[in-house]
TORKOL-4160 file (C-alpha; in steps of 0.2 Angstrom, whole numbers, padded with zeros to 4 digits, m for minus):
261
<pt num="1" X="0626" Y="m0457" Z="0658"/>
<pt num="2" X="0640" Y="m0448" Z="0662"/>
<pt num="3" X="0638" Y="m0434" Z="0652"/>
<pt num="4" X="0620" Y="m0433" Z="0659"/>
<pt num="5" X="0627" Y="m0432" Z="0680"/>
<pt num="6" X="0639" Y="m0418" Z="0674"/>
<pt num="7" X="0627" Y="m0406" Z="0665"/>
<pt num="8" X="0613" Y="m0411" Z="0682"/>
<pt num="9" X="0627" Y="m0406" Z="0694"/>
<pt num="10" X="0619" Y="m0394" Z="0708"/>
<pt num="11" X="0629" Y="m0379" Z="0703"/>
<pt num="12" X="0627" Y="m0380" Z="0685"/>
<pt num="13" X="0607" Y="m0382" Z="0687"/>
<pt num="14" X="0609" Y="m0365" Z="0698"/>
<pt num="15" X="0619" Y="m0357" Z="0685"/>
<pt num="16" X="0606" Y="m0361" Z="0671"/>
<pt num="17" X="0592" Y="m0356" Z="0682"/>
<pt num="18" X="0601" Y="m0340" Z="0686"/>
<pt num="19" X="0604" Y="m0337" Z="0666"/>
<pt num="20" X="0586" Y="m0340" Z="0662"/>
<pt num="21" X="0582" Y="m0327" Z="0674"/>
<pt num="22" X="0587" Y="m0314" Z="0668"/>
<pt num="23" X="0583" Y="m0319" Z="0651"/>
<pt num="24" X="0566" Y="m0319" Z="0656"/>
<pt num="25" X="0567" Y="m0301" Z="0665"/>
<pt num="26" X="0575" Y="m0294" Z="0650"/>
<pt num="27" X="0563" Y="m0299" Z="0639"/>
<pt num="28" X="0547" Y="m0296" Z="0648"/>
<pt num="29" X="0554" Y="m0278" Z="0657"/>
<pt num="30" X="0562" Y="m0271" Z="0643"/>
<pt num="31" X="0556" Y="m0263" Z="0627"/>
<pt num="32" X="0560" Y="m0273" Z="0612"/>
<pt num="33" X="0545" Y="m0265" Z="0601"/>
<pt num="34" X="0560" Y="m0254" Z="0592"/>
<pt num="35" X="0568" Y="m0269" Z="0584"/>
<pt num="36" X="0555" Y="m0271" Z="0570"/>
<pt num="37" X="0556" Y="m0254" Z="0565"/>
<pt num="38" X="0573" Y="m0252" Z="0562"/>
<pt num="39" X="0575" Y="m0269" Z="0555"/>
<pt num="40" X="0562" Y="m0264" Z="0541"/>
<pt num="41" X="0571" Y="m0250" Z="0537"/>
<pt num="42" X="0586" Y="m0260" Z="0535"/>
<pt num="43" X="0598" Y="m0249" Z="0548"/>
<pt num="44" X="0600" Y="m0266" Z="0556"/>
<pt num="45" X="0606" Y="m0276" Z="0540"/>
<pt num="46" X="0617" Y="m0261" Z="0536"/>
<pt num="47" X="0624" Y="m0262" Z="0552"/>
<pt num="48" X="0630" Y="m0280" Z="0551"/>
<pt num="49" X="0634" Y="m0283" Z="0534"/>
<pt num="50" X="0647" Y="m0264" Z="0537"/>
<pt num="51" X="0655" Y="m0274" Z="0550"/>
<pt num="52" X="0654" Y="m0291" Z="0545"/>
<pt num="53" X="0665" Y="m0286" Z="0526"/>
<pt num="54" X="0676" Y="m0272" Z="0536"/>
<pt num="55" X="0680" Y="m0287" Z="0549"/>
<pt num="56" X="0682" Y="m0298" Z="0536"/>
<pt num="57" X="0693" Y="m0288" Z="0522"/>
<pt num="58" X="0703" Y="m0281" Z="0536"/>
<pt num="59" X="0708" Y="m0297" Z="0542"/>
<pt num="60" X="0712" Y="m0305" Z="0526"/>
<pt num="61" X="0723" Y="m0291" Z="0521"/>
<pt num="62" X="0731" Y="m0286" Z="0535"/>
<pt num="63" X="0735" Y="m0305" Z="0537"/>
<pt num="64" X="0743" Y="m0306" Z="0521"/>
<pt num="65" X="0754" Y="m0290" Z="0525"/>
<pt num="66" X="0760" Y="m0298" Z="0541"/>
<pt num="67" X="0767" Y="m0316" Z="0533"/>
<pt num="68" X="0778" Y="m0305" Z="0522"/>
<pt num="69" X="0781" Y="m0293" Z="0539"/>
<pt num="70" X="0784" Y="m0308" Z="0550"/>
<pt num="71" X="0797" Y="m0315" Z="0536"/>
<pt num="72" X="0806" Y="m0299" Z="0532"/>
<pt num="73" X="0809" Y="m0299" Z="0552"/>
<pt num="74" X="0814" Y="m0317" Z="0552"/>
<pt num="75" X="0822" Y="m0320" Z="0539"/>
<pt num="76" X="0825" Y="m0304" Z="0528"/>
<pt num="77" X="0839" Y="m0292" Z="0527"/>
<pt num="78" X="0841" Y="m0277" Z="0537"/>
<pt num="79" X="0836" Y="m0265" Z="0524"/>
<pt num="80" X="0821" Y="m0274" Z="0527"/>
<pt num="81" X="0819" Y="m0281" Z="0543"/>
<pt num="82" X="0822" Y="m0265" Z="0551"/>
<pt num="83" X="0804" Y="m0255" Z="0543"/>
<pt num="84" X="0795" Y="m0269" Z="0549"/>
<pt num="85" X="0801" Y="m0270" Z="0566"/>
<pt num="86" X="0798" Y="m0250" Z="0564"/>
<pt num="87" X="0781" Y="m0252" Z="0557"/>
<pt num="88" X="0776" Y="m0266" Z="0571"/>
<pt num="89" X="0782" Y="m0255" Z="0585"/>
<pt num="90" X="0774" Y="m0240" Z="0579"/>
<pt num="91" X="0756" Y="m0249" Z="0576"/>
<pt num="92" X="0759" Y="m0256" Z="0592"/>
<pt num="93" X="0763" Y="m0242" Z="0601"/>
<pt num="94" X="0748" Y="m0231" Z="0596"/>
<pt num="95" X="0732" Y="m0232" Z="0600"/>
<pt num="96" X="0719" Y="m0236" Z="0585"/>
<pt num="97" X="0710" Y="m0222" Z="0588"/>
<pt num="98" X="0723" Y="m0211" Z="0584"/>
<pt num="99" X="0727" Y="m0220" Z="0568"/>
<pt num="100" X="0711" Y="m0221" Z="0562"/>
<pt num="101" X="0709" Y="m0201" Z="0566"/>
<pt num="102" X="0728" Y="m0198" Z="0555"/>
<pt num="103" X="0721" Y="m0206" Z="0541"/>
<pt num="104" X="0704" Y="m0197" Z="0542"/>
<pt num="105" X="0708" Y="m0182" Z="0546"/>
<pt num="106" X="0724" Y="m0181" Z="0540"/>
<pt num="107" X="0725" Y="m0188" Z="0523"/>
<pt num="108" X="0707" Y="m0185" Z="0520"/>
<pt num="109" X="0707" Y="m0166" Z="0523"/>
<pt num="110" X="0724" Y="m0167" Z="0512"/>
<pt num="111" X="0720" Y="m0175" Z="0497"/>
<pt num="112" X="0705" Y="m0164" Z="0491"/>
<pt num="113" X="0722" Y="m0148" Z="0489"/>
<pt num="114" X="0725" Y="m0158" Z="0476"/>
<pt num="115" X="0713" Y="m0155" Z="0462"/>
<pt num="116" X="0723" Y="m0168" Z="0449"/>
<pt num="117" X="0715" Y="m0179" Z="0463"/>
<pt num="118" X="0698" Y="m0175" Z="0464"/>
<pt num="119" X="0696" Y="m0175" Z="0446"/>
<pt num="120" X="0703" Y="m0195" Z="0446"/>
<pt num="121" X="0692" Y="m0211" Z="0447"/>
<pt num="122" X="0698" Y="m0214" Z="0465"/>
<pt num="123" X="0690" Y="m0196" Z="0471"/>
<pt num="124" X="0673" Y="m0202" Z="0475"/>
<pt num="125" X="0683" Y="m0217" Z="0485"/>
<pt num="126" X="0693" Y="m0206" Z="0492"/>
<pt num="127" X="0679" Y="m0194" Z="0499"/>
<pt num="128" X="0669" Y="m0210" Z="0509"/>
<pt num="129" X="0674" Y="m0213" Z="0526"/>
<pt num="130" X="0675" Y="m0232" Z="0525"/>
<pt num="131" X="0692" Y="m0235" Z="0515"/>
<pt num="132" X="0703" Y="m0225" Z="0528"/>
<pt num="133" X="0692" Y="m0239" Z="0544"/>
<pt num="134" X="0699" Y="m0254" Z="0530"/>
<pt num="135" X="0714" Y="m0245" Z="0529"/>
<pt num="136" X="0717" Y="m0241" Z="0549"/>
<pt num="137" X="0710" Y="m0261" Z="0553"/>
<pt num="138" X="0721" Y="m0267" Z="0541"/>
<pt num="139" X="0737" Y="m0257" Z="0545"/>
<pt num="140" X="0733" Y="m0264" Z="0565"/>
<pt num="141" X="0729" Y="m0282" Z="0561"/>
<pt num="142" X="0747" Y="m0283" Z="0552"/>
<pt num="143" X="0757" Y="m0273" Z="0564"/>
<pt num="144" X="0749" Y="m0285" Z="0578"/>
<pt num="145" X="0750" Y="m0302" Z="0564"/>
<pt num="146" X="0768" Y="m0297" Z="0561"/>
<pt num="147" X="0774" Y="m0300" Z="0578"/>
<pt num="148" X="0764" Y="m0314" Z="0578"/>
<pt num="149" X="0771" Y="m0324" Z="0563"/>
<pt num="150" X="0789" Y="m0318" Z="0567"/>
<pt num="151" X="0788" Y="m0327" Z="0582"/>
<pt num="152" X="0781" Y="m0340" Z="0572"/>
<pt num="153" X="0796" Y="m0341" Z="0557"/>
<pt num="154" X="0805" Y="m0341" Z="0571"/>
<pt num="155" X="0801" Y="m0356" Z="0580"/>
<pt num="156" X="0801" Y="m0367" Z="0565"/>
<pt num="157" X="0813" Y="m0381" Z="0569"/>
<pt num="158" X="0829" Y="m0375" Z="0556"/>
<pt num="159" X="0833" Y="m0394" Z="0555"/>
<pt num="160" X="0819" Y="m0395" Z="0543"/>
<pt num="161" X="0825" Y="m0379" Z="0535"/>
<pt num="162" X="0842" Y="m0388" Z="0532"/>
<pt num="163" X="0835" Y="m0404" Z="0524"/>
<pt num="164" X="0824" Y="m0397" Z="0512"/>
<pt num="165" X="0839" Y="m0384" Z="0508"/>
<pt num="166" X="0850" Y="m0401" Z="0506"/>
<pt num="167" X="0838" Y="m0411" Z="0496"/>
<pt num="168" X="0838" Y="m0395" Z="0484"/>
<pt num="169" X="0825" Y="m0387" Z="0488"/>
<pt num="170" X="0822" Y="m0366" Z="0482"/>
<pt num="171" X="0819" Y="m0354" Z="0495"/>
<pt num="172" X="0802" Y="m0351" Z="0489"/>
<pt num="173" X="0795" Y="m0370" Z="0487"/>
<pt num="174" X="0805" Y="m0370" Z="0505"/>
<pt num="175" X="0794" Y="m0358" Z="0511"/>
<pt num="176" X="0777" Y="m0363" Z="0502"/>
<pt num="177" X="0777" Y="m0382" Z="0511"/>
<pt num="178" X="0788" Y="m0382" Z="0524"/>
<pt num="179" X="0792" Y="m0365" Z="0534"/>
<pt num="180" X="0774" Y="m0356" Z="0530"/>
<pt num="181" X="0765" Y="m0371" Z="0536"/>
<pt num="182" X="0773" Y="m0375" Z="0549"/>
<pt num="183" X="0772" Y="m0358" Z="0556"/>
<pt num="184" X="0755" Y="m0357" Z="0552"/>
<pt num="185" X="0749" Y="m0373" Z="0562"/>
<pt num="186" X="0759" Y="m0366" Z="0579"/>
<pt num="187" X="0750" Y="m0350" Z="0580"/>
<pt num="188" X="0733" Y="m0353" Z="0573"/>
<pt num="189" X="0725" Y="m0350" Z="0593"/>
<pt num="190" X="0732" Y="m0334" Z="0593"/>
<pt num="191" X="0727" Y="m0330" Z="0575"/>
<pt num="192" X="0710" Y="m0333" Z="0580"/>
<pt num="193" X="0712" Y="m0323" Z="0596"/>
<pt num="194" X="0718" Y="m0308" Z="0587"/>
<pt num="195" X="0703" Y="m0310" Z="0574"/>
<pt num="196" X="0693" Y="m0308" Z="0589"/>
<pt num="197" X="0702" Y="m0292" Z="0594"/>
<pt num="198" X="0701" Y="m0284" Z="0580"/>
<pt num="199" X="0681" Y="m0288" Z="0578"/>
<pt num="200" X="0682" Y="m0279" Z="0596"/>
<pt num="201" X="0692" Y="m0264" Z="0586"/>
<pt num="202" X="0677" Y="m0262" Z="0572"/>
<pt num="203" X="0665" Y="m0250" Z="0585"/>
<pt num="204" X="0680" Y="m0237" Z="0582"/>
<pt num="205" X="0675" Y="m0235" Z="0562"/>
<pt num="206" X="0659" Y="m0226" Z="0568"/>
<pt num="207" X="0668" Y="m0211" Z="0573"/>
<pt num="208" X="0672" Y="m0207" Z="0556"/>
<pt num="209" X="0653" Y="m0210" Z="0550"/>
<pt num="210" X="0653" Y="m0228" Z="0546"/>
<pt num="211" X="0637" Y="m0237" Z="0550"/>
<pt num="212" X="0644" Y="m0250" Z="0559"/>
<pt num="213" X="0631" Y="m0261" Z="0569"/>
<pt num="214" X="0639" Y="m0251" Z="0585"/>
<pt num="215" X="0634" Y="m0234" Z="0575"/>
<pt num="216" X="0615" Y="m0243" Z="0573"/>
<pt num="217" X="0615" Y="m0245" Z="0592"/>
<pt num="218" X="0618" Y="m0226" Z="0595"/>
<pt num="219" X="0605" Y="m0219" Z="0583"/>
<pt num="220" X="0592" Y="m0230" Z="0593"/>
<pt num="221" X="0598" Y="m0223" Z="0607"/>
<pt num="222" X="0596" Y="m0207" Z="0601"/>
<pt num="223" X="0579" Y="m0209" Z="0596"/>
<pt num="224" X="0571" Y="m0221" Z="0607"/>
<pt num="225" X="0581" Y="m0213" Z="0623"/>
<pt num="226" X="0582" Y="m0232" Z="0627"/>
<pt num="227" X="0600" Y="m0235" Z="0636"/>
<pt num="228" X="0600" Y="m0253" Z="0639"/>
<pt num="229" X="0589" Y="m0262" Z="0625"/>
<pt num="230" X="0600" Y="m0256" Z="0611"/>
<pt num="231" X="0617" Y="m0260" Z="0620"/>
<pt num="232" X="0612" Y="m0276" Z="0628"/>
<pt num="233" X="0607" Y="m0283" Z="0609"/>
<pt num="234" X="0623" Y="m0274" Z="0605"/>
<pt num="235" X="0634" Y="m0285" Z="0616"/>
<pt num="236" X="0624" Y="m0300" Z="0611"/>
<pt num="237" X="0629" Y="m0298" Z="0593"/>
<pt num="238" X="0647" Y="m0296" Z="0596"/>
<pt num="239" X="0645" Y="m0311" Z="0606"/>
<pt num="240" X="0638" Y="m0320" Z="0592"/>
<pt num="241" X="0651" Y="m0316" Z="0580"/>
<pt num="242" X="0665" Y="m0318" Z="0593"/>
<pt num="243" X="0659" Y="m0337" Z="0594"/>
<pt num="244" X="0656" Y="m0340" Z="0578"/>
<pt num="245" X="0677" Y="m0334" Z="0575"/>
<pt num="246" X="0682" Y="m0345" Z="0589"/>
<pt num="247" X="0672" Y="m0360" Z="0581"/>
<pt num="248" X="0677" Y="m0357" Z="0567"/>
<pt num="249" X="0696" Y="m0357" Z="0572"/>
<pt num="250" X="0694" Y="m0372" Z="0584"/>
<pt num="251" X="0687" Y="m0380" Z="0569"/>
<pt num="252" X="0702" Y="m0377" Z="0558"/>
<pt num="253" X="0714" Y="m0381" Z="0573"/>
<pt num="254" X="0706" Y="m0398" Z="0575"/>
<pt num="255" X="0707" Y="m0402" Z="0556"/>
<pt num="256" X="0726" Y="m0394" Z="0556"/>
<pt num="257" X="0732" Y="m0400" Z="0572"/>
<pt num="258" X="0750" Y="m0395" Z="0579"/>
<pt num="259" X="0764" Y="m0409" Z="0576"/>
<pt num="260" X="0777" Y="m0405" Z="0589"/>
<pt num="261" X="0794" Y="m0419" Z="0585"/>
């Protein structure tokens, strides 16, 4: 019952009568007849299935580059701590755009010079817009992850550092099941906040021709001259996936829950 008085509450009734609203006029006032067509020719699917795997590699890569990032920092010598401070400042520092448009433009107008190149089994990767949008998403979620988990390393208790080194314990099985877990488990929110940002960061692929669901949304403006239709169902499917993240995050969160002594 009590569940049931909170969700009845006066302003939480105004609210959902507010929201079905404008559900309502959007889709009795809008036009919504373009959707078929451009799901039948598959643009749609295209669209979501560029930006879902982009998202998805991007993030898995560029998270594995910033446990070794974050650790060189925390932990590593200066030889190596200091490039990846350097790399972290530098990503961080510069807009993704501009990243993305250096590796495009740059090493994409350099590499057919070489013709030892273009006669390789990498040209015809190498030519396709969508390794340097991996490449740039990757290079931003481990510059931004490798702050991220250097904080992290660093905010492992060292007590527990110490015992495992004084029951004998190698560096590497130290790190394995004690430091990287540990690490792991205190910034899992913000892991899932930057997953979130950088599915915020996919729209920039579609200046470089990748047909991103972003890219779908202007070609249907461009055909239908529709402005609001396309981009409202545009913001609805990021959303979408932004939710399913979050879930997905809290999900973990809850089954991996922080353990502060």
């Amino acid at each position: 019952m009590s569940i049931v008085r909170r969700l009845v509450r006066p302003h939480r009734l105004i609210m959902a009568a507010l929201g079905l609203a404008v559900v309502a006029w959007c889709a009795f006032s809008m036009r919504w007849d373009w959707i078929s067509t451009y799901w039948n020719n598959g643009l749609i699917l295209q669209g979501l299935w560029n930006t879902t795997w982009i998202l998805f590699m991007s993030w898995i890569l560029g998270l594995f580059l910033a446990l070794w990032l974050g650790l060189a920092q925390a932990a590593g010598p200066w030889y190596l701590a200091t490039p990846a401070k350097g790399f972290c400042s530098v990503i961080r520092g510069t807009p993704l755009l501009l990243q993305l448009w250096m590796l495009y433009y740059g090493l994409g107008s350099l590499f057919p010079t070489y013709p030892w190149l273009r006669g390789s089994v990498l040209w015809p990767y190498l030519r396709e817009a969508w390794p340097y949008a991996l490449l740039s998403l990757t290079l931003s979620a481990a510059g931004y992850g490798g702050e991220v988990m250097r904080g992290a390393f660093c905010g492992v208790d060292h007590g527990q550092l110490e015992a495992a080194r004084a029951y004998g314990m190698p560096r590497l099985t130290t790190l394995r099941r004690i430091w990287l877990p540990l690490a792991v488990r205190r910034v899992l929110p913000t892991l899932g906040g930057e997953a979130v940002l950088l599915l915020k960061s996919t729209p920039l692929v579609a200046t470089v021709t990748v047909i991103d669901i972003y890219a779908v949304s202007s070609q249907v403006r461009q055909d239908t001259f529709l402005t609001y239709e396309p981009l409202l169902l545009l913001a609805l499917v990021y959303m979408a996936m932004a939710g399913l993240i979050a879930f997905l995050f809290n999900r973990l969160e809850r089954r991996i829950p922080v353990r502060i002594a």
